[in-house]
C-alpha positions in Angstrom: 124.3 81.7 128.3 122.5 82.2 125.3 122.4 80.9 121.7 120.4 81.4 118.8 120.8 79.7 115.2 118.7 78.9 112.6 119.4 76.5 109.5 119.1 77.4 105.7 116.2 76.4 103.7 115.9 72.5 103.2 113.5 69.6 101.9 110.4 69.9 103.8 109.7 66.7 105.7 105.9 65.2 104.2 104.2 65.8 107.4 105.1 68.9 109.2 104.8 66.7 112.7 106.6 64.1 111.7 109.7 65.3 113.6 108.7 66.1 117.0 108.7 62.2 118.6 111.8 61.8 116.8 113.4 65.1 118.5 112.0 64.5 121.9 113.5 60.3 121.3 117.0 62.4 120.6 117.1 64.9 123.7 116.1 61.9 126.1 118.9 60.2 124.6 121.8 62.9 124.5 120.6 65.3 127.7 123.6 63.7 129.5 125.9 65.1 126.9 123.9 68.4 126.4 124.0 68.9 130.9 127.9 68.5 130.3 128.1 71.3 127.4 126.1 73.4 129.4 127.9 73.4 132.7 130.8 73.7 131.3 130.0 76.9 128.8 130.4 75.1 125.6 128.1 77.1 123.6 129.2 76.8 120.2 129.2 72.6 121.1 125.7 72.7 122.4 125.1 74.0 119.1 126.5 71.3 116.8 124.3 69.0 119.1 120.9 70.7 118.9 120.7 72.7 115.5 120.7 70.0 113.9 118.1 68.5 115.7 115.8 71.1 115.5 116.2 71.6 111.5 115.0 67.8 111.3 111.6 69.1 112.8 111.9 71.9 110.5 115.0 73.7 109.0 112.7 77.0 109.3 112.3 76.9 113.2 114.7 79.1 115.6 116.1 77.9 118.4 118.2 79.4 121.3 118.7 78.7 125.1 117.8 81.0 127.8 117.4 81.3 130.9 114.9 79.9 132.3 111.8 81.3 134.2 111.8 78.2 136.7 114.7 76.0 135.5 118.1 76.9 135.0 118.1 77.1 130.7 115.0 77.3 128.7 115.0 75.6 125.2 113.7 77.5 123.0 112.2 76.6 119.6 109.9 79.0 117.7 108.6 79.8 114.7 109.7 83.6 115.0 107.0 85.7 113.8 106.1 82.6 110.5 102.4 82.4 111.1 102.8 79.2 109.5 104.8 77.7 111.8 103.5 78.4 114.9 101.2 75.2 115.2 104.7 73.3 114.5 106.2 74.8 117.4 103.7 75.1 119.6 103.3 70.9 119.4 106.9 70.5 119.2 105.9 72.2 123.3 103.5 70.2 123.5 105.8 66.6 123.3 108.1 68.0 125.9 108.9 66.3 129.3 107.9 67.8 132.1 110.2 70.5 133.2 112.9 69.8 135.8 115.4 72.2 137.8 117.9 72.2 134.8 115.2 72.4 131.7 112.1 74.1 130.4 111.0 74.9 127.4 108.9 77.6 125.2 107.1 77.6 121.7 108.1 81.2 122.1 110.6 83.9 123.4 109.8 84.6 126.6 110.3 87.9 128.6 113.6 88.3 130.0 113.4 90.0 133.6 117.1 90.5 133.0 117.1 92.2 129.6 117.8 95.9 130.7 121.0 95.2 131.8 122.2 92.9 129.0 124.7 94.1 126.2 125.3 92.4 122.8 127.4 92.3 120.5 125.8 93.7 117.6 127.6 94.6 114.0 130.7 94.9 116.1 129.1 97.5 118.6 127.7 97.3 121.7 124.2 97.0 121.8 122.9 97.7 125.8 119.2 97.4 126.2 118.9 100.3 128.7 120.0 102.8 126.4 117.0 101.7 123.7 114.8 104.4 123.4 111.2 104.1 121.5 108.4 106.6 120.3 105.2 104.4 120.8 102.0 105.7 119.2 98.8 104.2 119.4 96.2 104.6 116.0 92.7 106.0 116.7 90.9 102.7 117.9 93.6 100.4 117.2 94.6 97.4 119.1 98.3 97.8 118.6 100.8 100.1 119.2 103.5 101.3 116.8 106.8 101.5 117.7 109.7 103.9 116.8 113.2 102.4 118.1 116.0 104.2 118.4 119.5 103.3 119.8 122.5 105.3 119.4 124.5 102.4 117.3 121.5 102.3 114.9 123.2 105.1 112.5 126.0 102.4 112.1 123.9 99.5 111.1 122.4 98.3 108.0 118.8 98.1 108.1 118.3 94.5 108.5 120.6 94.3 111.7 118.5 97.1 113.0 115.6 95.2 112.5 117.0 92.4 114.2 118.2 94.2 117.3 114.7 95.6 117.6 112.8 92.7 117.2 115.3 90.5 119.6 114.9 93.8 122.0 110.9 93.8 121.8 110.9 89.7 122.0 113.2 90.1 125.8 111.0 93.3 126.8 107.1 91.9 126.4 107.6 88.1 124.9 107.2 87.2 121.8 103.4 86.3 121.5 102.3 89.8 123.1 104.5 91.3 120.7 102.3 89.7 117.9 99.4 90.1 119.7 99.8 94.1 120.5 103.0 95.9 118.4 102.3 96.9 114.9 104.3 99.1 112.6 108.1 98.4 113.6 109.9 101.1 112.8 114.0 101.1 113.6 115.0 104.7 113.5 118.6 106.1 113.1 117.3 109.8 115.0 116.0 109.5 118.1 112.1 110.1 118.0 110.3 112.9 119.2 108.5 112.3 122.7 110.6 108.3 122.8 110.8 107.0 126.2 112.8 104.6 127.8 112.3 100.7 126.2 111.4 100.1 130.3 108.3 102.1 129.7 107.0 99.4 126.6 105.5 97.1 129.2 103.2 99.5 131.0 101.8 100.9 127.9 101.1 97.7 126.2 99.2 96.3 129.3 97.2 99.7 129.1 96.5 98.7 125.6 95.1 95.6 126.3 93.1 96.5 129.5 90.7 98.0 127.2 90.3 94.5 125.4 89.9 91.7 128.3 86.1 91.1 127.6 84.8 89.5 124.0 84.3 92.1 121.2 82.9 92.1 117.6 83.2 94.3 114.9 80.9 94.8 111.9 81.7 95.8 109.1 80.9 96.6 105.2 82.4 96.1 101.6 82.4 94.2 98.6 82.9 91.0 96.9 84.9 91.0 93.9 82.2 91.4 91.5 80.9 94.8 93.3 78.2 93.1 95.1 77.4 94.6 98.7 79.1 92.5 101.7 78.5 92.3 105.4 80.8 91.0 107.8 81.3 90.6 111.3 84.2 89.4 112.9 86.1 88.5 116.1 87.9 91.8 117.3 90.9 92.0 117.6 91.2 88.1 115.8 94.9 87.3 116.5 95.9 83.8 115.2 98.9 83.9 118.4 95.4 83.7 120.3 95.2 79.9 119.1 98.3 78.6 118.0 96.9 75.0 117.6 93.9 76.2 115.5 95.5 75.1 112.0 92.4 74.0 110.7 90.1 76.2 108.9 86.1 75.1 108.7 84.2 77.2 105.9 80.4 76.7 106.7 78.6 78.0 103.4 74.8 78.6 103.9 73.1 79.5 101.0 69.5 81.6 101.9 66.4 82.4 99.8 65.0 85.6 101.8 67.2 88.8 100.5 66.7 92.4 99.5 68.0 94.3 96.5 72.0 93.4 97.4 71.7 89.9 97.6 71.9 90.2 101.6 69.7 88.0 103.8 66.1 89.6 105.3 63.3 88.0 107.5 62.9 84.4 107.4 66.5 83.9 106.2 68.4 86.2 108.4 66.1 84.5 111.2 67.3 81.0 110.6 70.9 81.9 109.9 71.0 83.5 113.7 69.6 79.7 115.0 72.2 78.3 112.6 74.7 80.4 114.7 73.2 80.0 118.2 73.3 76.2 117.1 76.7 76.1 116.1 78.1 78.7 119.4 76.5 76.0 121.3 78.7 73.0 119.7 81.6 74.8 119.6 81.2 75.6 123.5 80.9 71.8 124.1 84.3 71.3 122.2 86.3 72.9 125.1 88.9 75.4 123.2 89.1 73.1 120.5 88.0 75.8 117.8 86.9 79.3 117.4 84.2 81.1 115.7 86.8 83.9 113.8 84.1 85.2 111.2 81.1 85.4 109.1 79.9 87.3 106.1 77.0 87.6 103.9 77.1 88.6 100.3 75.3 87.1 97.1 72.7 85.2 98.6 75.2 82.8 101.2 76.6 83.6 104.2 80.3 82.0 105.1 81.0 81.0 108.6 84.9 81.1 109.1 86.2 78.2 112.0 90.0 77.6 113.3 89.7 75.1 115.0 92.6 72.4 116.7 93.0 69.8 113.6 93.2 66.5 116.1 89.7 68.2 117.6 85.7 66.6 116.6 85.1 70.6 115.1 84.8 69.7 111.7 82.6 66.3 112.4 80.1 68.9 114.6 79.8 71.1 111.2 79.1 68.5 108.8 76.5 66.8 111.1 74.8 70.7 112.1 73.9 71.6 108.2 72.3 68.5 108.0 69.6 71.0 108.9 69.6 73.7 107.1 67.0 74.2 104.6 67.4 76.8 102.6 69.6 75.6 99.6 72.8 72.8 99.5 75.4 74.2 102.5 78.6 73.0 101.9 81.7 72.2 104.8 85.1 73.1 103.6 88.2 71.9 105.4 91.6 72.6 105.3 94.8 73.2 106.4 95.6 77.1 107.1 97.7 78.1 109.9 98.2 81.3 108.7 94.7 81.8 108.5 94.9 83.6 105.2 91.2 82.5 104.8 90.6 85.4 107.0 93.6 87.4 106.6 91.6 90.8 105.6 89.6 90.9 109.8 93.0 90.1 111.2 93.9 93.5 112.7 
């Protein structure tokens, strides 16, 4: 059995957590009557139960049950591809009970092992996953992989349905987070593509994908700021938010410096002490055990901007303030606040 629903925009509650106790409180409560609906098929009364439920953590989550990886059912509550609720969901997880023979549950769609032989009802047409074909190309030095989808009801649908089929399909074949983390363009096709293979096929190239990513990279790179002015970044790569779903706060270190050439970019003494700086803060942020992450940093004008995510209910913002106690060269500044779509650094995320 499987269910999916989602509620139409409502009132946002004041704080985004506020919910989760109160839903946890609930399915302690009414599990007896949910086991009940459940063994006996009842899908469309399991869903007066929990979509309710859900929408009172927050009417944009999606929810669905399915099967389960150890348990019989899995509730699932996610935030479907809204960067911005991801933290929600993933602490909605993190509140759950422990997981029994009958229950477990997921922030996120999980892979189905099943999902090749499923068929859904679709638009009124049958929509079997072993008949979904894809053309799958991966960019020069990209760390994604486009897909193509094709599937012979496709010239039938409107284009949001086909979008939905495909991203439901993608969601059952990989899981949702690696289909964050490694597909890019999605591109629902009503011709089958040159070259497509199987959908069966999507796992094996994806994993090839991210063999080639496994240890800790960082790119560099060049621009400008708004004004024209010369700027140097470099940056986690590939920085994927899905990587830290709890990391909703963002920590903007500004270090002004005095030593810089022509372009306002820092040289000797300055550049020296801003790599201490950084060796400084790596070192805290080791300490914090996966409370945060160093996603950024870039240099233009004269200050250099250190971009942290970091878990909100973590010490990383307290470490920051105390480490530019230090600093010398000019008034730093800490800036926190709450992004968990990490717009802050939306132009590295790749």
């Amino acid at each position: 059995m499987r269910l999916f629903g989602r509620k139409d925009d409502e009132e946002e509650p004041t704080e985004p957590t506020d919910g989760i106790a109160p839903f946890w409180a609930w399915w302690e409560e009414t599990r007896p009557r949910l086991d009940s609906l459940v063994a006996a098929g009842e899908a469309e009364g399991l869903s007066e139960w929990i979509a309710p439920a859900v929408a009172a953590v927050h009417p944009d989550l999606v929810w669905e049950v399915a099967p389960g990886r150890n348990a019989a059912h899995a509730l699932v509550v996610t935030a479907a591809g809204d960067p911005e609720l991801r933290s929600l969901a993933h602490r909605w997880v993190k509140g759950a009970p422990p997981a029994d023979l009958l229950w477990e549950f997921h922030p996120s769609r999980q892979v189905n092992p099943q999902a090749l032989e499923l068929t859904l009802d679709v638009g009124g047409f049958e929509f079997a996953l072993d008949k979904l074909m894809l053309g799958l190309r991966v960019p020069p030095n990209a760390p994604r992989v486009d897909v193509a989808a094709y599937h012979p009801i496709f010239g039938q649908l409107d284009e949001d349905t086909r979008l939905e089929a495909t991203l439901l399909a993608l969601d059952w074949l990989l899981g949702e987070d690696d289909v964050a983390r490694w597909v890019g363009e999605i591109t629902p096709a009503t011709f089958q593509p040159i070259d497509s293979v199987a959908a069966v096929h999507l796992p094996a190239v994806v994993a090839d994908l991210a063999s080639g990513y496994e240890e800790e990279q960082w790119a560099l790179l060049e621009g400008q700021t708004a004004a024209g002015a010369p700027l140097i970044a470099t940056a986690r790569y590939p920085l994927r938010p899905v990587d830290y779903p709890l990391f909703d706060q963002h920590i903007a270190i500004t270090l002004p410096y005095a030593h810089r050439d022509e372009n306002g970019l820092p040289v000797g003494e300055s550049l020296a002490a801003l790599r201490d700086f950084e060796e400084r803060l790596a070192a805290r942020l080791l300490k914090l055990h996966d409370d945060a992450v160093l996603a950024a940093h870039l240099s233009a004008e004269s200050h250099r901007v250190i971009h942290i995510y970091a878990d909100p209910t973590g010490d990383a913002a307290i470490h920051a303030k105390e480490l530019i106690v230090s600093w010398e060269e000019g008034e730093p500044r800490v800036d926190v606040a709450t992004d968990p779509a990490w717009t802050a650094v939306v132009a590295f995320i790749n």
